[in-house]
C-alpha positions as CSV (number, residue, x, y, z in Angstrom):
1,X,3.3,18.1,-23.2
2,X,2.3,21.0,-21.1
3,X,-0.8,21.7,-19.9
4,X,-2.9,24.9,-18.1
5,X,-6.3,23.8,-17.1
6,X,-9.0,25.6,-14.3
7,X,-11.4,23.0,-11.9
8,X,-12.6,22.0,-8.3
9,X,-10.2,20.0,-6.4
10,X,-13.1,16.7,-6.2
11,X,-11.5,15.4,-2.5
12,X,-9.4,16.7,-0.2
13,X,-4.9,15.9,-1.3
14,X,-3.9,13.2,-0.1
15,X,0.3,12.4,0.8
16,X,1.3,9.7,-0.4
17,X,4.6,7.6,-1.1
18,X,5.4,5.4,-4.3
19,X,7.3,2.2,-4.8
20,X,10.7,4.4,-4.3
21,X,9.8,5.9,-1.3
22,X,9.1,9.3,-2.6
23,X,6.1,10.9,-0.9
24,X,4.2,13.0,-3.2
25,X,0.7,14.7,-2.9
26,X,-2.3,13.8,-5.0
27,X,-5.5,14.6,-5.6
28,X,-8.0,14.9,-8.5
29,X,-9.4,18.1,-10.6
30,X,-12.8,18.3,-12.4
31,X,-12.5,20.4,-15.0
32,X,-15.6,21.1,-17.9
33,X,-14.9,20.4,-21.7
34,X,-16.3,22.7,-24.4
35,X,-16.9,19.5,-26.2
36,X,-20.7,18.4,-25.2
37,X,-22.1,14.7,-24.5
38,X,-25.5,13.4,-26.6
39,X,-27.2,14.3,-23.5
40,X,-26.1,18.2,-24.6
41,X,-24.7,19.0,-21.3
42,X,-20.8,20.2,-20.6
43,X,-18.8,17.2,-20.0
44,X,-16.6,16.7,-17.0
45,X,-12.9,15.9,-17.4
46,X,-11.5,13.9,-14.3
47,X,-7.8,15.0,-14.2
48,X,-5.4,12.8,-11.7
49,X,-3.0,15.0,-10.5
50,X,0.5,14.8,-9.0
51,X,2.3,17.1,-6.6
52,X,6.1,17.3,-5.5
53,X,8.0,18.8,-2.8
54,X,7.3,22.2,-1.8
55,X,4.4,22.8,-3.9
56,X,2.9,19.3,-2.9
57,X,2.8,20.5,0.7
58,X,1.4,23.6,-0.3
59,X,-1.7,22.0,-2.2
60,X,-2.0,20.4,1.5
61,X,-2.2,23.3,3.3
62,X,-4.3,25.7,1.4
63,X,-6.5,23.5,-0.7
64,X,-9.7,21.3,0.4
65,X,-12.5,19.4,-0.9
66,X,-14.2,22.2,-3.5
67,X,-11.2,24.8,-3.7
68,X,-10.7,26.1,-7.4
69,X,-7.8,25.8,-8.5
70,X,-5.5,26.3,-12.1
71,X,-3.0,23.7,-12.7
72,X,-0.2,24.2,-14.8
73,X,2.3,20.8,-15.6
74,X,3.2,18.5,-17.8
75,X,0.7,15.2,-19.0
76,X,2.7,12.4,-17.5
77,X,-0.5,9.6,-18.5
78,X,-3.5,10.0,-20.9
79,X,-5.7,6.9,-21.6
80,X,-9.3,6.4,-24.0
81,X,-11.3,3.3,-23.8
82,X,-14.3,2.4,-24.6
83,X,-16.0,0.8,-21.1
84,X,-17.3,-2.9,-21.0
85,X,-20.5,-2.6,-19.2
86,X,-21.8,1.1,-20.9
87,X,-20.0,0.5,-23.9
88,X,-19.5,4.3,-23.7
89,X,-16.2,6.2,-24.4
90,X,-14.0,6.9,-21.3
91,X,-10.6,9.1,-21.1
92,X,-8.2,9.7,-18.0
93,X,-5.6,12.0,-17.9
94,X,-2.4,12.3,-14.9
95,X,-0.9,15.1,-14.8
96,X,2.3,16.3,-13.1
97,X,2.2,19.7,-11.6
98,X,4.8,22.2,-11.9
99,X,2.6,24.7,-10.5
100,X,-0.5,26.1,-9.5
101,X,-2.8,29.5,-9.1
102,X,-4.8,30.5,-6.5
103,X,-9.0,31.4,-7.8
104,X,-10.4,31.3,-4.4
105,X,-10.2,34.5,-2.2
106,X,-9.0,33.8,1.7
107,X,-12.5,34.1,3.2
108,X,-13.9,31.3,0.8
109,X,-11.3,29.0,1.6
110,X,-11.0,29.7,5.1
111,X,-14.9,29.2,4.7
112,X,-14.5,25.8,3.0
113,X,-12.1,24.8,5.4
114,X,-14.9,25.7,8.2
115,X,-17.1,23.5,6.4
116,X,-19.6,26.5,5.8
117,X,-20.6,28.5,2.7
118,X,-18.6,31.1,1.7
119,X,-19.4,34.5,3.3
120,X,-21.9,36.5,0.7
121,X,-21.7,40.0,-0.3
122,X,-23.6,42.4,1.8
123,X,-26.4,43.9,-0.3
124,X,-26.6,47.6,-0.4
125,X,-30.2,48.3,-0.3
126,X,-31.6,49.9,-3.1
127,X,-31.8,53.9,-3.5
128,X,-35.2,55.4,-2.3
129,X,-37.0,57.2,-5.4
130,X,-36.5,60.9,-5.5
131,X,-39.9,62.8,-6.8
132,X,-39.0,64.8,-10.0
133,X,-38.2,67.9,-9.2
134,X,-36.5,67.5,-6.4
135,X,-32.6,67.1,-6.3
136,X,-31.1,63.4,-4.3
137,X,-29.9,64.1,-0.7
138,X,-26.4,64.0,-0.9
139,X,-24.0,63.4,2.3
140,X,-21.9,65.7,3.8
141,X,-18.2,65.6,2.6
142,X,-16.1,62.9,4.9
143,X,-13.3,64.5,6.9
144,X,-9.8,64.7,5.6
145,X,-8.0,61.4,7.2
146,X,-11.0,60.2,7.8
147,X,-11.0,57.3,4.5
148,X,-7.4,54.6,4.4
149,X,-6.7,56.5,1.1
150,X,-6.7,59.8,2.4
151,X,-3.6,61.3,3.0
152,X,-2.3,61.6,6.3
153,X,-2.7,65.4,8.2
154,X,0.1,67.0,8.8
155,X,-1.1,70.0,10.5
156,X,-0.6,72.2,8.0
157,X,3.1,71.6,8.2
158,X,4.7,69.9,5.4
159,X,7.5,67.4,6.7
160,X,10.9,67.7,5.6
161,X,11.6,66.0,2.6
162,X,8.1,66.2,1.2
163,X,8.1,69.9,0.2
164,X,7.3,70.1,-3.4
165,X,9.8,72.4,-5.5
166,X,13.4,72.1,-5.6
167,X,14.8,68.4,-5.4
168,X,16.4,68.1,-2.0
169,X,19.5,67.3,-3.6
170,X,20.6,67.6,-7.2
171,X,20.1,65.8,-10.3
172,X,23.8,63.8,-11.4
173,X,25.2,65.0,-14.4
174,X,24.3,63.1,-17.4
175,X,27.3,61.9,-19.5
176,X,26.1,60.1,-22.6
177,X,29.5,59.9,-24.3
178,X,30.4,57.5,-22.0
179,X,27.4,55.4,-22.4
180,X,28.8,51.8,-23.5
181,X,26.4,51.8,-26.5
């Protein structure tokens, strides 16, 4: 059965090998539940997760401790008890990736993998009050060239090829009879 779910990787992956000798790389995914315990809080979902080949080294590389993540595979294990000591109902879930998305932006994981928070937002501070009356103080316009969306100066020159008009060369004739349909 396939499966799409969005959580926190809870540890950093781990590579591992099973009885075959096939090295693999696992790790764990908390993910919330709409469905809410007695307490009326969001439960958390503890998905076991599986990762082969290049993808697997790719979890490895890009993901720590904390990185978001969506996982998209196939349920290879899914298990309810009821637990002996709580006596309160228990479910685990493996799942077998077939791929993933990125949710995290570079500078948060390369923030995470720092060990620091990720970088904030810098706050633009808030427009002074202009007394009615009175018009706001606007900025002088920015220089052409001077933004990364400008367009480029050409010194008044267009370049060759760029002339707007007549298409450099001309259109091919259009001969729908021979159309295969």
């Amino acid at each position: 059965m396939n499966v799409s779910f969005f959580g926190r990787l809870t540890k950093a992956p781990e590579v591992k090998t099973n009885q075959m000798g096939t090295t693999y790389t696992a790790f764990t995914v908390a993910t919330q539940v709409q469905a809410k315990g007695q307490d009326g809080k969001a439960k958390t979902l503890f998905i076991d997760v599986s990762a082969f080949g290049k993808q697997g080294e790719n979890i490895v590389k890009y993901f720590t401790k904390g990185s978001r993540i969506v996982i998209h595979g196939d349920i290879f294990d899914a298990r309810a008890w009821v637990g002996n000591n709580d006596n309160q109902p228990h479910f685990s879930m493996n799942v077998t990736m077939n791929g993933f998305d990125f949710v995290d932006t570079q500078a948060e994981s390369a923030a995470r993998q720092q060990g620091a928070a990720p970088a904030q937002v810098p706050q633009v501070p808030p427009a002074q009050a202009v007394p009615a009356g009175y018009a706001p103080q606007i900025p002088p316009p920015m220089q052409t060239g001077a933004v990364p969306w400008a367009p480029p100066a050409y010194g008044g020159q267009p370049q060759q090829g760029l002339a707007y008009g007549a298409p450099a060369q001309p259109a091919p004739a259009q001969n729908y009879a021979a159309a295969p349909y």
